[in-house]
N, CA, C and O of each residue as an XYZ file, in Angstrom:
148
protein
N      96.228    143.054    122.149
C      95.348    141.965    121.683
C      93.944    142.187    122.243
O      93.659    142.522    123.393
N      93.047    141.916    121.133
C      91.477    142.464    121.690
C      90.951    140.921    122.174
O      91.245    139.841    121.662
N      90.007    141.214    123.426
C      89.490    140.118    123.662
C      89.186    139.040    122.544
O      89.989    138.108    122.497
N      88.101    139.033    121.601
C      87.870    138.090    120.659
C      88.754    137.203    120.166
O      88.728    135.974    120.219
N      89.929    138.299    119.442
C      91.044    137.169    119.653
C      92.070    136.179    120.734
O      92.793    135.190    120.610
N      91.709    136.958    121.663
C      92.264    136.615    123.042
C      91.211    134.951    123.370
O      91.807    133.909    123.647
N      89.735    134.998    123.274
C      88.721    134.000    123.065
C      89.318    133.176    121.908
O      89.093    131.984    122.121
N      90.033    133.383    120.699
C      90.275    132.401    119.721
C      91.511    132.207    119.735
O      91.881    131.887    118.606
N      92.537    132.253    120.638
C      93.555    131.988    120.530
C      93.434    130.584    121.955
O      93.716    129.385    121.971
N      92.978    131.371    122.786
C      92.501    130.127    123.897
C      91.499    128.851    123.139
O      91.757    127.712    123.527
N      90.595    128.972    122.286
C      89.577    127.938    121.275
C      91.158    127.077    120.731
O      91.479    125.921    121.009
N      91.933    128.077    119.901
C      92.916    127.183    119.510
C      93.554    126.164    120.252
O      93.544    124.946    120.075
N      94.094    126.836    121.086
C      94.559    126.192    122.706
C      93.960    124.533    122.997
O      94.355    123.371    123.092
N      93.313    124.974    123.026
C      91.718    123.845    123.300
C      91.638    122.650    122.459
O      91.506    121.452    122.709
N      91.751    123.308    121.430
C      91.932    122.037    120.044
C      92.999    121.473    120.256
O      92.996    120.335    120.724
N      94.639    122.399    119.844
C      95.817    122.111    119.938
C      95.907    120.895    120.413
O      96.014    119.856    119.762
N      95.835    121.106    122.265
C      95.761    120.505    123.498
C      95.218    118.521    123.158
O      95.678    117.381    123.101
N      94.042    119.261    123.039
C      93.348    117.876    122.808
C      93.658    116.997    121.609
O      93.170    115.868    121.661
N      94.328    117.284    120.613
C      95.171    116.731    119.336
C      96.141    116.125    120.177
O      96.349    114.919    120.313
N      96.858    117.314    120.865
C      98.107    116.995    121.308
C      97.897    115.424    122.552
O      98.591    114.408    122.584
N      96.847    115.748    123.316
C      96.871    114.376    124.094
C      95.970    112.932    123.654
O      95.640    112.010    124.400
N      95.743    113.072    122.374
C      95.326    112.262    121.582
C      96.569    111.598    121.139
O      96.635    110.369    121.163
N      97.362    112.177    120.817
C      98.623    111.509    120.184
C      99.451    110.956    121.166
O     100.202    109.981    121.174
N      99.151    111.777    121.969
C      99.922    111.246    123.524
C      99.739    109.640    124.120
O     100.530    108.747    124.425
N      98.122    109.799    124.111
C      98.031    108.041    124.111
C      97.939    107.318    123.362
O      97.751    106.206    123.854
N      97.975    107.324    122.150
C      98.127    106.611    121.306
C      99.909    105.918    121.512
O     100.084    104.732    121.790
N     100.954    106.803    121.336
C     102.203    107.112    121.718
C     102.508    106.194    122.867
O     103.422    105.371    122.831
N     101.502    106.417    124.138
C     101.495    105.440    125.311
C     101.167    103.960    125.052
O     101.669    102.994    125.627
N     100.360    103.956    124.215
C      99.407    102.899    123.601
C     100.488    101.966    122.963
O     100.487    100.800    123.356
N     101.196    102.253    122.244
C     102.453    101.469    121.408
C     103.934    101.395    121.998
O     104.941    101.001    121.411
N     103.786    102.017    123.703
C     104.743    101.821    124.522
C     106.090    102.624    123.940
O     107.154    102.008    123.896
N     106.022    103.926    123.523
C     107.093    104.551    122.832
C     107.076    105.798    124.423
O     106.110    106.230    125.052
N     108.389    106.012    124.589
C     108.443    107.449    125.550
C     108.052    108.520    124.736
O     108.547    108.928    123.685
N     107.105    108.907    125.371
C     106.440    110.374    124.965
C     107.742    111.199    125.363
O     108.647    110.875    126.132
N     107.572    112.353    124.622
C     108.422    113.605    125.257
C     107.930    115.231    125.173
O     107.583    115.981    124.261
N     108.096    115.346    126.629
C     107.412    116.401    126.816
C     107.819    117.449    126.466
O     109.010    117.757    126.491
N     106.371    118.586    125.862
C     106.887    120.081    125.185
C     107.793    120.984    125.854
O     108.123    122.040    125.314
């Protein structure tokens, strides 16, 4: 794997992540157990 993509796979990461703990509190927000990846 060449750096650049190595840089856009971590960017993905990044997004993923932050989707992912967006939903997370929301999830917290309506008092449902989250479950972890």
């Amino acid at each position: 794997m060449d750096f650049s993509s190595w840089i856009d796979s971590i960017y993905v990461s990044m997004l993923w992540c932050n989707c992912c703990s967006q939903s997370f509190q929301d999830t917290m927000m309506e008092g449902a157990t989250p479950i972890n990846p």
